[in-house]
Biopython code that builds the backbone (N, CA, C, O; Angstrom):
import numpy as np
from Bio.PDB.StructureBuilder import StructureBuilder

atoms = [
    (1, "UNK", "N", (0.850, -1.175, 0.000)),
    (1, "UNK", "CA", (0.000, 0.000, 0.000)),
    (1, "UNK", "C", (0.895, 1.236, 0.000)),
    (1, "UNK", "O", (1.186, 1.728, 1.090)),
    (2, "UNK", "N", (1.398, 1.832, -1.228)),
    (2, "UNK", "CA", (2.153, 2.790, -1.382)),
    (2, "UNK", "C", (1.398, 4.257, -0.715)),
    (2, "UNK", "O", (1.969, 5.266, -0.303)),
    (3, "UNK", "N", (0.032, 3.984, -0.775)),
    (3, "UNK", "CA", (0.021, 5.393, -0.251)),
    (3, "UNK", "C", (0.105, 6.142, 1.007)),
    (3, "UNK", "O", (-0.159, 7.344, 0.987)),
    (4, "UNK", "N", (0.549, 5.386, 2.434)),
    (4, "UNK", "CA", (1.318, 5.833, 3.154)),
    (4, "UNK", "C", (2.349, 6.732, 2.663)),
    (4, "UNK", "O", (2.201, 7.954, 2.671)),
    (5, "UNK", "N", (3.333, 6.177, 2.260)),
    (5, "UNK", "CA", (4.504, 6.788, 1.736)),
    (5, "UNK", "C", (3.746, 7.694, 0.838)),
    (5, "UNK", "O", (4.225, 8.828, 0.866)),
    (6, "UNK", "N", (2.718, 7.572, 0.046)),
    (6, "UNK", "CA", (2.534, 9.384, -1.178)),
    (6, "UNK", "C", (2.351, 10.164, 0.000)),
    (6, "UNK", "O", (3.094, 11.141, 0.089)),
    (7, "UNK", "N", (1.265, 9.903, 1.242)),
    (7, "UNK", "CA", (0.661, 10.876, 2.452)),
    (7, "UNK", "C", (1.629, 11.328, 2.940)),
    (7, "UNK", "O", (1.342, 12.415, 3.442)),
    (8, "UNK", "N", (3.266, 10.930, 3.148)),
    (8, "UNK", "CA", (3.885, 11.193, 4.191)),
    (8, "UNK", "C", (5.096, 11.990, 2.970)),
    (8, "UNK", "O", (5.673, 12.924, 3.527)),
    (9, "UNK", "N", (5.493, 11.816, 1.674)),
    (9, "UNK", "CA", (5.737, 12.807, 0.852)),
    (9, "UNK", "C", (4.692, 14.286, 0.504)),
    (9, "UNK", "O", (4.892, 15.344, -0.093)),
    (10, "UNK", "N", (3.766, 13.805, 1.082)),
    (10, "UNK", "CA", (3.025, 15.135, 0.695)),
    (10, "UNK", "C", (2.672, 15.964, 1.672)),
    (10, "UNK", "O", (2.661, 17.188, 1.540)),
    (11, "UNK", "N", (2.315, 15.258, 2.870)),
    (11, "UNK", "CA", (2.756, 16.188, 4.095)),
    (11, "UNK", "C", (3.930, 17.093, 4.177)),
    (11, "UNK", "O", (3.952, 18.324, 4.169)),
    (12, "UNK", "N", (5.033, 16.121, 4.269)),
    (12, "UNK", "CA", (6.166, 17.283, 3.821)),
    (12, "UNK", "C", (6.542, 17.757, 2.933)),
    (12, "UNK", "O", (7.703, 18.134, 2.769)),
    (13, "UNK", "N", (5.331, 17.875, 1.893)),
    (13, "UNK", "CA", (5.675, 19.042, 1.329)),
    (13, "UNK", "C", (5.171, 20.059, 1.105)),
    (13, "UNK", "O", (5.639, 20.931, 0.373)),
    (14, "UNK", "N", (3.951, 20.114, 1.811)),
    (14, "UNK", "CA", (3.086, 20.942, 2.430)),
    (14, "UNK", "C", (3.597, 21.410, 3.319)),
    (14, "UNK", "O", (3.555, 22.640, 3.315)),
    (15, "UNK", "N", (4.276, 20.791, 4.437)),
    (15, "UNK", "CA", (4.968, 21.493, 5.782)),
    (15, "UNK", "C", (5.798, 22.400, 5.026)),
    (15, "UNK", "O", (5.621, 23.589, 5.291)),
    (16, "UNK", "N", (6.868, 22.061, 3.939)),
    (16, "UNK", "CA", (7.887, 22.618, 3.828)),
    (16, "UNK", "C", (7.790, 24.430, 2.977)),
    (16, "UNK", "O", (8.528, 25.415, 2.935)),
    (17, "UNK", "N", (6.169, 23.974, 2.315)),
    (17, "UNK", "CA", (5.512, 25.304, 1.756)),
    (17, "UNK", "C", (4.948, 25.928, 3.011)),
    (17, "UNK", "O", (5.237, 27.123, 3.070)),
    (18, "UNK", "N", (4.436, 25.615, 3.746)),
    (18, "UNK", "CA", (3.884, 26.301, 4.802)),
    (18, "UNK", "C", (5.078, 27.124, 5.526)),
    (18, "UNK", "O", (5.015, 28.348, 5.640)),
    (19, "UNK", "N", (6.282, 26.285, 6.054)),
    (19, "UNK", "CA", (7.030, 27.181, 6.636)),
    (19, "UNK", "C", (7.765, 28.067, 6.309)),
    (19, "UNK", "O", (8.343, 28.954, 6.938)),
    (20, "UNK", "N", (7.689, 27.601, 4.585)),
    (20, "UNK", "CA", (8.407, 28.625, 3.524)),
    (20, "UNK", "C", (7.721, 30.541, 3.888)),
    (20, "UNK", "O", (8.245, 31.655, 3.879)),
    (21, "UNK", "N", (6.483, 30.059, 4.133)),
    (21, "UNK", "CA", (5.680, 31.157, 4.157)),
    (21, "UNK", "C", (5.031, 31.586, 5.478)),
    (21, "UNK", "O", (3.926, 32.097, 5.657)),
    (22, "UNK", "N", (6.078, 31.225, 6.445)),
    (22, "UNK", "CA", (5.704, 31.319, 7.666)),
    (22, "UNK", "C", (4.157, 31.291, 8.406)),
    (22, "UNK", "O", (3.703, 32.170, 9.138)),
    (23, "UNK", "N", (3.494, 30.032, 8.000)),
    (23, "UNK", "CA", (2.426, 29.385, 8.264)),
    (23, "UNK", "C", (2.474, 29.435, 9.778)),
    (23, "UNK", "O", (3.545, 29.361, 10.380)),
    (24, "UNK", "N", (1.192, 29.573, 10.448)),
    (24, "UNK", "CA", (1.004, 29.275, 11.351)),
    (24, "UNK", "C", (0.249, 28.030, 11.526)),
    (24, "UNK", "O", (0.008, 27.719, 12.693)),
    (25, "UNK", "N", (-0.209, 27.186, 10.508)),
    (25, "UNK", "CA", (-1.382, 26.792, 10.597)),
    (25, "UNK", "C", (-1.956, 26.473, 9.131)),
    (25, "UNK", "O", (-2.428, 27.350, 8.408)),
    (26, "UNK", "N", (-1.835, 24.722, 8.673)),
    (26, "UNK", "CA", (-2.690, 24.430, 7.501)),
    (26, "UNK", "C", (-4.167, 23.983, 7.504)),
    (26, "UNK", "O", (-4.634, 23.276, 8.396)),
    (27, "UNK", "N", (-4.771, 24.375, 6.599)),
    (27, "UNK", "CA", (-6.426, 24.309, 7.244)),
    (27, "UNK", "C", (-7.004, 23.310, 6.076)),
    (27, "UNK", "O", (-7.814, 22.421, 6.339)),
    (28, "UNK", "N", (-6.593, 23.510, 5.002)),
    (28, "UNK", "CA", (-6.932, 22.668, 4.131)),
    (28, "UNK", "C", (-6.137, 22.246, 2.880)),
    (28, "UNK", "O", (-5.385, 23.124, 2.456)),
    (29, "UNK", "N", (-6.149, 20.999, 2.156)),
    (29, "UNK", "CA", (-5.081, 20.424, 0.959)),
    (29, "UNK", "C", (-5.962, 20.091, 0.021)),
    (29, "UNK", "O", (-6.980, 19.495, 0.374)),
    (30, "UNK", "N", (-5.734, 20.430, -1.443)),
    (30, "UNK", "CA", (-6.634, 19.882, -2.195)),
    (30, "UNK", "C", (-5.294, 18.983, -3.132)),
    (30, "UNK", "O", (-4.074, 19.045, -2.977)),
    (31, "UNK", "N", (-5.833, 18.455, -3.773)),
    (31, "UNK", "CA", (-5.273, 16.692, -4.381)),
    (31, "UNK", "C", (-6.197, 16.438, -5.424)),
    (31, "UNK", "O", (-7.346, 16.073, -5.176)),
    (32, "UNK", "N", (-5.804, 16.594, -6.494)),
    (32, "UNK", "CA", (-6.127, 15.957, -7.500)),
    (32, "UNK", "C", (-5.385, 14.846, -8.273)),
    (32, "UNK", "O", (-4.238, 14.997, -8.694)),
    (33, "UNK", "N", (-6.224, 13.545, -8.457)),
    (33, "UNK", "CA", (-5.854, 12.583, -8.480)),
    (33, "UNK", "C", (-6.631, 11.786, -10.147)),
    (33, "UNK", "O", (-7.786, 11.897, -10.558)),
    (34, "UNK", "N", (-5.403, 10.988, -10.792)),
    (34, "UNK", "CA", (-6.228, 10.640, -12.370)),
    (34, "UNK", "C", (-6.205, 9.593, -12.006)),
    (34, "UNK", "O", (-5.402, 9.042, -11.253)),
    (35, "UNK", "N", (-7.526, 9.030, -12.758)),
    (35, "UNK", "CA", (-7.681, 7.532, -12.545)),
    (35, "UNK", "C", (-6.651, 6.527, -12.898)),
    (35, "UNK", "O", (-6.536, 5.399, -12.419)),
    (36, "UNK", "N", (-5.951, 7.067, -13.763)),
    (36, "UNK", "CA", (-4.131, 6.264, -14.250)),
    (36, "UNK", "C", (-3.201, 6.678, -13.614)),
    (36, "UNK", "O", (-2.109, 6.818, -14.166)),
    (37, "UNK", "N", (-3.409, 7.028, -12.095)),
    (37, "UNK", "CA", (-2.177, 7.422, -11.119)),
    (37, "UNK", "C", (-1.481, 6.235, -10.212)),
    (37, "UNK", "O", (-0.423, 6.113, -9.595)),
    (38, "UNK", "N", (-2.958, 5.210, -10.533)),
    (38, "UNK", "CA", (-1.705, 3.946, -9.286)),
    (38, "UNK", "C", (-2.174, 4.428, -7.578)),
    (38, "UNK", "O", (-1.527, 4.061, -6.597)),
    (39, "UNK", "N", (-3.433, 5.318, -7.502)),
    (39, "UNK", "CA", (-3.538, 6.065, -6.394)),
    (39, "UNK", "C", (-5.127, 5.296, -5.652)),
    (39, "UNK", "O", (-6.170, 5.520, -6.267)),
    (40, "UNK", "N", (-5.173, 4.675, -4.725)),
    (40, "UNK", "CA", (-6.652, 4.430, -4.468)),
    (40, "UNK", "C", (-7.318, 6.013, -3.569)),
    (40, "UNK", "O", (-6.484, 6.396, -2.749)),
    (41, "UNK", "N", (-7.765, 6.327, -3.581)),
    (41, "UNK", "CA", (-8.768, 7.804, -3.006)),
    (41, "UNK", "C", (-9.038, 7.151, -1.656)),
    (41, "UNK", "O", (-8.614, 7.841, -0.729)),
    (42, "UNK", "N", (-9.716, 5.840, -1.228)),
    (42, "UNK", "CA", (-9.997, 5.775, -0.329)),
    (42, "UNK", "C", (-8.571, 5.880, 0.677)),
    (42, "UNK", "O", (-8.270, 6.670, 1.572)),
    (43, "UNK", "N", (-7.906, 4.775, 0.121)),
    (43, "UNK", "CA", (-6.608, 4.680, 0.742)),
    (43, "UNK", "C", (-5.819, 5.787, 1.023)),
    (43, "UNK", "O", (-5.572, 5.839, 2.228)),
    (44, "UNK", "N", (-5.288, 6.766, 0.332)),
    (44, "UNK", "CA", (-4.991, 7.888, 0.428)),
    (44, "UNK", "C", (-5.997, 8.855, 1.834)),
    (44, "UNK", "O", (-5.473, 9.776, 2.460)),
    (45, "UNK", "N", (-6.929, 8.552, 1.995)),
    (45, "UNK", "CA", (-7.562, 9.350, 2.903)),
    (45, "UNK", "C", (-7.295, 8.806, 4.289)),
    (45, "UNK", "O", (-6.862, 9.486, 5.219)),
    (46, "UNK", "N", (-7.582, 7.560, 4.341)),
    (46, "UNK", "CA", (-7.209, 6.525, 5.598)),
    (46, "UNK", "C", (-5.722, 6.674, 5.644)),
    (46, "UNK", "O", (-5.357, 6.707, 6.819)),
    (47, "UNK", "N", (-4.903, 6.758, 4.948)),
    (47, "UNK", "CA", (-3.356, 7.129, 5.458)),
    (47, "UNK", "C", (-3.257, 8.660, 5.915)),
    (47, "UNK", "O", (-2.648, 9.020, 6.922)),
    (48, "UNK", "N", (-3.784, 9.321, 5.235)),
    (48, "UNK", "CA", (-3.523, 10.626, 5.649)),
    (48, "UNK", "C", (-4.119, 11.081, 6.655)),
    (48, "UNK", "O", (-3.979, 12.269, 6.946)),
    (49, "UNK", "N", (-5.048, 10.099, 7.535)),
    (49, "UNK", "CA", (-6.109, 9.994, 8.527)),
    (49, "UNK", "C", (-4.330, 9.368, 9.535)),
    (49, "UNK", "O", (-3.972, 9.733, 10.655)),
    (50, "UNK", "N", (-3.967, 8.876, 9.060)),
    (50, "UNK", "CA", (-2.826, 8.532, 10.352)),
    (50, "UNK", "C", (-1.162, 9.167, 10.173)),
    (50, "UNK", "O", (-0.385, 9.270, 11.122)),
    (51, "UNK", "N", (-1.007, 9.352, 9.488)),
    (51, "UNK", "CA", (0.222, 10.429, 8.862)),
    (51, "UNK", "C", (-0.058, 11.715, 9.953)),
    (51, "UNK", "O", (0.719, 12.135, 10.810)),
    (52, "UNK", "N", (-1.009, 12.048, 9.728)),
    (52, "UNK", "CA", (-1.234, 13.682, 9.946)),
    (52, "UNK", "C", (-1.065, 14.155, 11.043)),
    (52, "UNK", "O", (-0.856, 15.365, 11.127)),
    (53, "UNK", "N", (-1.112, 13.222, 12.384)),
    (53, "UNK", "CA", (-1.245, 14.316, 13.803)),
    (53, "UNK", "C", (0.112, 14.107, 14.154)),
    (53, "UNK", "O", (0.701, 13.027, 14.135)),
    (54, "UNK", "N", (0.661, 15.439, 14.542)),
    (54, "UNK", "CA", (1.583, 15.859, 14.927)),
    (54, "UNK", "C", (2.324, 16.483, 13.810)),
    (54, "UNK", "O", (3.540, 16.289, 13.793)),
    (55, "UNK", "N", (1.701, 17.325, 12.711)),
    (55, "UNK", "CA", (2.127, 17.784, 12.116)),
    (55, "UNK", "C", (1.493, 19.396, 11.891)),
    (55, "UNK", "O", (0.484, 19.836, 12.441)),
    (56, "UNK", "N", (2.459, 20.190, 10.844)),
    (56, "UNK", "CA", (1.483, 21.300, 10.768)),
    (56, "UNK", "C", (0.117, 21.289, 10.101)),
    (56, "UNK", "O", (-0.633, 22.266, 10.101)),
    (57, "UNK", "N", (-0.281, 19.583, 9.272)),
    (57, "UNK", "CA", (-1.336, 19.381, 8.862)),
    (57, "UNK", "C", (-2.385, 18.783, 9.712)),
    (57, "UNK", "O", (-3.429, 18.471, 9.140)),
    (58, "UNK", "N", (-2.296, 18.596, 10.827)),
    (58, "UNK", "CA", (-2.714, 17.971, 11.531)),
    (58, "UNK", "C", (-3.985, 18.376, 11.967)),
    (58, "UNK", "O", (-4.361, 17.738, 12.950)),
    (59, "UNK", "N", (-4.920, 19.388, 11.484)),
    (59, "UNK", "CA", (-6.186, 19.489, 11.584)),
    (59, "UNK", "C", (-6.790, 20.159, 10.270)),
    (59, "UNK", "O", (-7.787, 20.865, 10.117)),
    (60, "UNK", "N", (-5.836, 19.691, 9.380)),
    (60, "UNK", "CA", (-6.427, 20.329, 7.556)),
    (60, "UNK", "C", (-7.323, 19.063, 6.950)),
    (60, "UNK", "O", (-7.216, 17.855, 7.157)),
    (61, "UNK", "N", (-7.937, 19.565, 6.397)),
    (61, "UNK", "CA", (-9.008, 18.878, 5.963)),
    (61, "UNK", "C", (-8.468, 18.292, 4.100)),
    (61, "UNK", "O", (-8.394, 19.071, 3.150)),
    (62, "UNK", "N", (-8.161, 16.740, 4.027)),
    (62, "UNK", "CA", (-7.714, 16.357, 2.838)),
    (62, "UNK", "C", (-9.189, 16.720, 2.134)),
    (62, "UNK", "O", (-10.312, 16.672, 2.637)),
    (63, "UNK", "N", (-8.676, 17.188, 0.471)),
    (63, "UNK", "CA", (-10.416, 17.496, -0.409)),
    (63, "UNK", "C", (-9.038, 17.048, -1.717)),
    (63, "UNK", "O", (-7.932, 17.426, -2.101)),
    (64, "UNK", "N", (-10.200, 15.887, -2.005)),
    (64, "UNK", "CA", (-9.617, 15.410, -3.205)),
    (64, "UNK", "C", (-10.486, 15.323, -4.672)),
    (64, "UNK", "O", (-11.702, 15.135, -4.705)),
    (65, "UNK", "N", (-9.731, 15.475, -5.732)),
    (65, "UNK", "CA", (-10.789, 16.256, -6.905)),
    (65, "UNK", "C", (-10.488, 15.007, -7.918)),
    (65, "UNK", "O", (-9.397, 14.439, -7.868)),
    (66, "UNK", "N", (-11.341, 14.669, -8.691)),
    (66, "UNK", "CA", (-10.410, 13.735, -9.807)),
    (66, "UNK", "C", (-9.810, 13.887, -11.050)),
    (66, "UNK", "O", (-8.655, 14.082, -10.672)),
    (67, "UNK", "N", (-9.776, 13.926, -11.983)),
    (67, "UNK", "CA", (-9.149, 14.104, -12.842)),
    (67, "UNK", "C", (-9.419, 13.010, -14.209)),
    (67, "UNK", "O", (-9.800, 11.858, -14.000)),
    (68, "UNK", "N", (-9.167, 13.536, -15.624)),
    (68, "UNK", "CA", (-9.685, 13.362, -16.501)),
    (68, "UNK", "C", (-9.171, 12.463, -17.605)),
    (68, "UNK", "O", (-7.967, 12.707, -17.522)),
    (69, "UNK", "N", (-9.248, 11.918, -18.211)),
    (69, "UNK", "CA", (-8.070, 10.846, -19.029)),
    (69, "UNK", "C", (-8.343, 11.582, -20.353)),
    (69, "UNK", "O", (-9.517, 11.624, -20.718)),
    (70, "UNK", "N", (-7.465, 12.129, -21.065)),
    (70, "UNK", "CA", (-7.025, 12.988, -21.896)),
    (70, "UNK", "C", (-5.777, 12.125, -23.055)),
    (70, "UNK", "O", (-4.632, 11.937, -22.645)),
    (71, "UNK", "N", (-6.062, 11.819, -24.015)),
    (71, "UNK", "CA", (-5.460, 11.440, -25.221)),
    (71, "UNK", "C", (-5.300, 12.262, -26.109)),
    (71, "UNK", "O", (-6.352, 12.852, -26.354)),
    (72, "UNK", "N", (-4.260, 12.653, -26.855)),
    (72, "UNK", "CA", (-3.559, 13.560, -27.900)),
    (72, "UNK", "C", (-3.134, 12.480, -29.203)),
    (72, "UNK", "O", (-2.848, 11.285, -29.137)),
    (73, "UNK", "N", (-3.201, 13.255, -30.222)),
    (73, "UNK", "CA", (-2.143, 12.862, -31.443)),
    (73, "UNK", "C", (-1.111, 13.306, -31.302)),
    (73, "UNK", "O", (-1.181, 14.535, -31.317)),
    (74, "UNK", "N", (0.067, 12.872, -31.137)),
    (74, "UNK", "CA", (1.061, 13.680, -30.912)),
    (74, "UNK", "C", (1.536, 14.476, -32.134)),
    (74, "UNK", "O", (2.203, 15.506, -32.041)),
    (75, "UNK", "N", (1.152, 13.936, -33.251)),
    (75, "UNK", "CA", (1.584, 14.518, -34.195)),
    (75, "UNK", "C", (0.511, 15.878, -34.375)),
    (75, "UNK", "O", (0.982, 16.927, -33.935)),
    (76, "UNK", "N", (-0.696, 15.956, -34.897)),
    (76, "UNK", "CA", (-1.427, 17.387, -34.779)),
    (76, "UNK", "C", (-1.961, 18.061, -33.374)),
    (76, "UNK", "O", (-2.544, 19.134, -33.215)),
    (77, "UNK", "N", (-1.564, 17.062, -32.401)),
    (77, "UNK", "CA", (-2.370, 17.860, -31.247)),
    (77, "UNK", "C", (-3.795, 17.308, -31.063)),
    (77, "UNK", "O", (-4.024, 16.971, -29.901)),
    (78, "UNK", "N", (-4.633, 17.165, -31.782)),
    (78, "UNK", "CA", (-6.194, 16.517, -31.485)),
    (78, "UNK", "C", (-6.341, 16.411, -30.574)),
    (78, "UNK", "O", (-5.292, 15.774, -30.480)),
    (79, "UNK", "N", (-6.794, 16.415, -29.333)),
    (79, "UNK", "CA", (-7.564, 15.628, -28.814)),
    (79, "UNK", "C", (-8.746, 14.610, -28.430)),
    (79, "UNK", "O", (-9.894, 14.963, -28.162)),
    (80, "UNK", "N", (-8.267, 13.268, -28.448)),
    (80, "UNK", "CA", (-9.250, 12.422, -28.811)),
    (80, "UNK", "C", (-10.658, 12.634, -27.850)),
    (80, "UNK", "O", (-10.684, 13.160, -26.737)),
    (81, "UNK", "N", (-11.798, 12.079, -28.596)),
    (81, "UNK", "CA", (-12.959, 12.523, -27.706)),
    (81, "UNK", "C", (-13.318, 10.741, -26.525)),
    (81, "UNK", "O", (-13.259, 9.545, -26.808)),
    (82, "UNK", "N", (-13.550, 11.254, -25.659)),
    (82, "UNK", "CA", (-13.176, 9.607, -24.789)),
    (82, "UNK", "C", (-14.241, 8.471, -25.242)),
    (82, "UNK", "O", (-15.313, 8.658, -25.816)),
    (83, "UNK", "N", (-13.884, 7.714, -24.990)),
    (83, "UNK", "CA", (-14.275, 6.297, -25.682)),
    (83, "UNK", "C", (-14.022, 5.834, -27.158)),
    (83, "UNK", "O", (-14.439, 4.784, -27.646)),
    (84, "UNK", "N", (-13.319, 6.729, -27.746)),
    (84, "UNK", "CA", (-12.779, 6.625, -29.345)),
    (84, "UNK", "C", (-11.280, 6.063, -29.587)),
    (84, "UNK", "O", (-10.145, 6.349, -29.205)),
    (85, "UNK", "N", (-11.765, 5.310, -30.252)),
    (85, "UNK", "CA", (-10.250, 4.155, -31.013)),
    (85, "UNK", "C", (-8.751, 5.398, -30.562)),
    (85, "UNK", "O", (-8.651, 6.594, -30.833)),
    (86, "UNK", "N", (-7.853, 4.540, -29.858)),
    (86, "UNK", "CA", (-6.595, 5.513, -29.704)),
    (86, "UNK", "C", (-5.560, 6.062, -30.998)),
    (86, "UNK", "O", (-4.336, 6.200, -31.007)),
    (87, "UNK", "N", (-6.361, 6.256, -31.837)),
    (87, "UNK", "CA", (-5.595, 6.882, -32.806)),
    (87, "UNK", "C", (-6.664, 8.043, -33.568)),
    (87, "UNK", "O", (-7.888, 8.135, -33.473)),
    (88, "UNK", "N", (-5.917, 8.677, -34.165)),
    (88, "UNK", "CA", (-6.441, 10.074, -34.656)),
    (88, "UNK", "C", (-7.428, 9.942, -35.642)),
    (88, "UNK", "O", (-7.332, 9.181, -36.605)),
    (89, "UNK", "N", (-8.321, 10.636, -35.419)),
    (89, "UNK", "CA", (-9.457, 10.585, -36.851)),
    (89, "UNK", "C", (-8.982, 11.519, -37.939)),
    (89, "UNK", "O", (-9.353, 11.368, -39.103)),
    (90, "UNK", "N", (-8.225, 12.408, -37.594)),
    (90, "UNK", "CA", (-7.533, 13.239, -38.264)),
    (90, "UNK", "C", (-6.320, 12.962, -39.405)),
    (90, "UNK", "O", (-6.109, 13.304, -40.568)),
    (91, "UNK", "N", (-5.588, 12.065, -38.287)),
    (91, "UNK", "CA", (-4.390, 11.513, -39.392)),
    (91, "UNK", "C", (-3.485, 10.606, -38.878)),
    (91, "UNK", "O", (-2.257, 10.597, -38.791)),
    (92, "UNK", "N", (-4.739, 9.520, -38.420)),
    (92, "UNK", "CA", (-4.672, 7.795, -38.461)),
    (92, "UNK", "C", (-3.136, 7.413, -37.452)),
    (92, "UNK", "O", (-2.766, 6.244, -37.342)),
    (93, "UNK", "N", (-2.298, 8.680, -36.717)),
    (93, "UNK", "CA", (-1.208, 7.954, -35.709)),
    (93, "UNK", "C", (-1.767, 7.704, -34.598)),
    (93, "UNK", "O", (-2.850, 8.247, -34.377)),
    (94, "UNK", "N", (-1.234, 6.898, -33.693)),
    (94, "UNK", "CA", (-1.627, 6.550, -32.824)),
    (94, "UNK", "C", (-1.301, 7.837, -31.882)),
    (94, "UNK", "O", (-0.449, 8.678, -32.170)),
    (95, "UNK", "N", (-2.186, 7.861, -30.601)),
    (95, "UNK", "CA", (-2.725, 8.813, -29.595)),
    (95, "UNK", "C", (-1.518, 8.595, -28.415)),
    (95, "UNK", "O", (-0.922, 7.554, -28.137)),
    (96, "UNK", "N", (-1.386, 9.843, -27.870)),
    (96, "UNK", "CA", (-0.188, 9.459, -26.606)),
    (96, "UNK", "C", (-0.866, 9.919, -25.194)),
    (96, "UNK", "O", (-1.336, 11.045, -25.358)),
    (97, "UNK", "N", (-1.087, 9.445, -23.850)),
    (97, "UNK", "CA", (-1.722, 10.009, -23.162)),
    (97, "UNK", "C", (-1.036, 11.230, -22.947)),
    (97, "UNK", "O", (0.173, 11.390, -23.118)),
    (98, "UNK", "N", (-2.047, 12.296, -22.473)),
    (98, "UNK", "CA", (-1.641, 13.536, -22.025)),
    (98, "UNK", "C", (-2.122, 14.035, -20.828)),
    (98, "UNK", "O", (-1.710, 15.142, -20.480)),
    (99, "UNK", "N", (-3.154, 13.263, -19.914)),
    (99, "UNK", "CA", (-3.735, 13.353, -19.026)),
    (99, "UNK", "C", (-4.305, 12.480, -18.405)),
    (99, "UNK", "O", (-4.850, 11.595, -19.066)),
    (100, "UNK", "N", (-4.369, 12.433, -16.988)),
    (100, "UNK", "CA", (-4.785, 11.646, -15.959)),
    (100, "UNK", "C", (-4.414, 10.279, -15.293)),
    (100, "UNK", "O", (-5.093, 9.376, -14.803)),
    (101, "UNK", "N", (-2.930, 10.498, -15.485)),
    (101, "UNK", "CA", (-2.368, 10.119, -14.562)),
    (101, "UNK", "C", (-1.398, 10.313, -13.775)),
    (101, "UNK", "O", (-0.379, 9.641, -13.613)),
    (102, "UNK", "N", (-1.830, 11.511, -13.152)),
    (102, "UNK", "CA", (-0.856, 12.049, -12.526)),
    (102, "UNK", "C", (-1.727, 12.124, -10.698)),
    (102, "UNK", "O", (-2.902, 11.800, -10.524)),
    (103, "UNK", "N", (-0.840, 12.589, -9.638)),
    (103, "UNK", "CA", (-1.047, 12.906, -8.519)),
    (103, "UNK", "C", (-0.476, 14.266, -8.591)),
    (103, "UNK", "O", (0.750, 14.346, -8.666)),
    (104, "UNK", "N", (-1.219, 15.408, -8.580)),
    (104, "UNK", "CA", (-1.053, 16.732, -8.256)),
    (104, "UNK", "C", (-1.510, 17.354, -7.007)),
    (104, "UNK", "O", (-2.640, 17.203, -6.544)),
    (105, "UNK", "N", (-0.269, 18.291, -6.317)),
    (105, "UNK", "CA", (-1.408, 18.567, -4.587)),
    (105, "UNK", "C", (-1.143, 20.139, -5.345)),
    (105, "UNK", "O", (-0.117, 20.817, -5.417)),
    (106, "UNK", "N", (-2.475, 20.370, -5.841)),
    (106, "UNK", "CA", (-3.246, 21.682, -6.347)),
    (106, "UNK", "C", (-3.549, 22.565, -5.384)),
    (106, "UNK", "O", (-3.620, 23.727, -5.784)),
    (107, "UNK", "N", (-3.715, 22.419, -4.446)),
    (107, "UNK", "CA", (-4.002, 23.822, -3.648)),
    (107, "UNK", "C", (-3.607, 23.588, -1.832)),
    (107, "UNK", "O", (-4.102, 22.754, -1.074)),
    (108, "UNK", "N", (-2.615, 24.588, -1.540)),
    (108, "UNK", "CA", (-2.465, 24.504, 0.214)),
    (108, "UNK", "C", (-3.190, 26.075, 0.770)),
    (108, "UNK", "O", (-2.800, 27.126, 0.261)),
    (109, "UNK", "N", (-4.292, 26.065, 1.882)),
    (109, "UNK", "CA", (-5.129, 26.939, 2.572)),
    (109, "UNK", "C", (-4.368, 27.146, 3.466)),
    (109, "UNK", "O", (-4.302, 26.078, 4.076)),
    (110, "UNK", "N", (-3.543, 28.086, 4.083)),
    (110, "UNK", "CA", (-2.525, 28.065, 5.298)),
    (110, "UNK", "C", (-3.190, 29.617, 6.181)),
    (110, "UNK", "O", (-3.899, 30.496, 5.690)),
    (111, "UNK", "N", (-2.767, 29.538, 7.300)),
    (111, "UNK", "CA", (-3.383, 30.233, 8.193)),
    (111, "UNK", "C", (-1.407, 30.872, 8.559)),
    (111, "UNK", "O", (-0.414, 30.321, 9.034)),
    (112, "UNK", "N", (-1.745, 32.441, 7.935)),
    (112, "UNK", "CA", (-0.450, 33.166, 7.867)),
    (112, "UNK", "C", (-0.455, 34.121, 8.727)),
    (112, "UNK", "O", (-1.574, 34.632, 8.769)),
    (113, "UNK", "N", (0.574, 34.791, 9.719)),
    (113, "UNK", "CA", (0.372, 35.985, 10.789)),
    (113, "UNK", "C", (0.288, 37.094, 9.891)),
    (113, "UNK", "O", (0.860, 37.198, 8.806)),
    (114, "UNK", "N", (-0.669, 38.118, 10.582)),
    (114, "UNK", "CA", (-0.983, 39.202, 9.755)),
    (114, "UNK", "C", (0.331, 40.284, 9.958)),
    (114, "UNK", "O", (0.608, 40.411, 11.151)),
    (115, "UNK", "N", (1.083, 40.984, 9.162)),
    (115, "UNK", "CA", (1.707, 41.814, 9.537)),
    (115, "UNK", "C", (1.104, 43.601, 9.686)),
    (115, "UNK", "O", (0.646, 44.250, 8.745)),
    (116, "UNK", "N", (1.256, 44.051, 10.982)),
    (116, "UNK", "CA", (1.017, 45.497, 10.958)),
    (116, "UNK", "C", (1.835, 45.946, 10.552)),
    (116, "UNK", "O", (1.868, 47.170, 10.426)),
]
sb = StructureBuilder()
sb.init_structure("model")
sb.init_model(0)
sb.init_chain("A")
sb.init_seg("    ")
for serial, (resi, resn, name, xyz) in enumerate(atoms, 1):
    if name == "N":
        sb.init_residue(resn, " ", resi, " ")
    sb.init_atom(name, np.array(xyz, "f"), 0.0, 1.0, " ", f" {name:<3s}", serial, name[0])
structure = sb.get_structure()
């Protein structure tokens, strides 16, 4: 179950943006996740359910988004429309993925001291 280890790379690297920016405090993580990432959603939540306390994430709320499976021609660019043969209607090469499988952490909510 690799996603311990993604929760505990992504914690710190959330900590390491937070303190970059002298965080007091992370409140929320958003995560977007493609169905060709190798990533289970549930799993990822239940690890990050035990990763998290004692950290500066330790009362942020994981919000995870999904993500889209995206095929290209590499040669014109097309993008294929989903459920269509992996090659181009345009000009018959085969399609290269270009999307959705990736693990992206898209957005950190941090609680920053106000300066007077």
């Amino acid at each position: 179950m690799h996603e311990y280890s993604l929760t505990q790379a992504l914690i710190e690297r959330v900590e390491r943006e937070a303190r970059a920016r002298g965080a007091l405090a992370v409140h929320r993580i958003r995560v977007r996740i493609g169905p060709l990432s190798g990533v289970e959603p549930e799993l990822l939540v239940t690890a990050y359910g035990h990763v998290r306390p004692g950290t500066l994430c330790a009362n942020a709320e994981l919000d995870l988004a999904g993500d889209d499976l995206v095929w290209r021609c590499e040669a014109c660019g097309v993008a294929l429309v989903p459920g269509s043969d992996l090659c181009c209607a345009d000009c018959g090469l085969p399609a290269r993925l270009a999307g959705g499988d990736a693990l992206v952490l898209e957005r950190i909510e941090l609680e920053v001291p106000t300066h007077v």
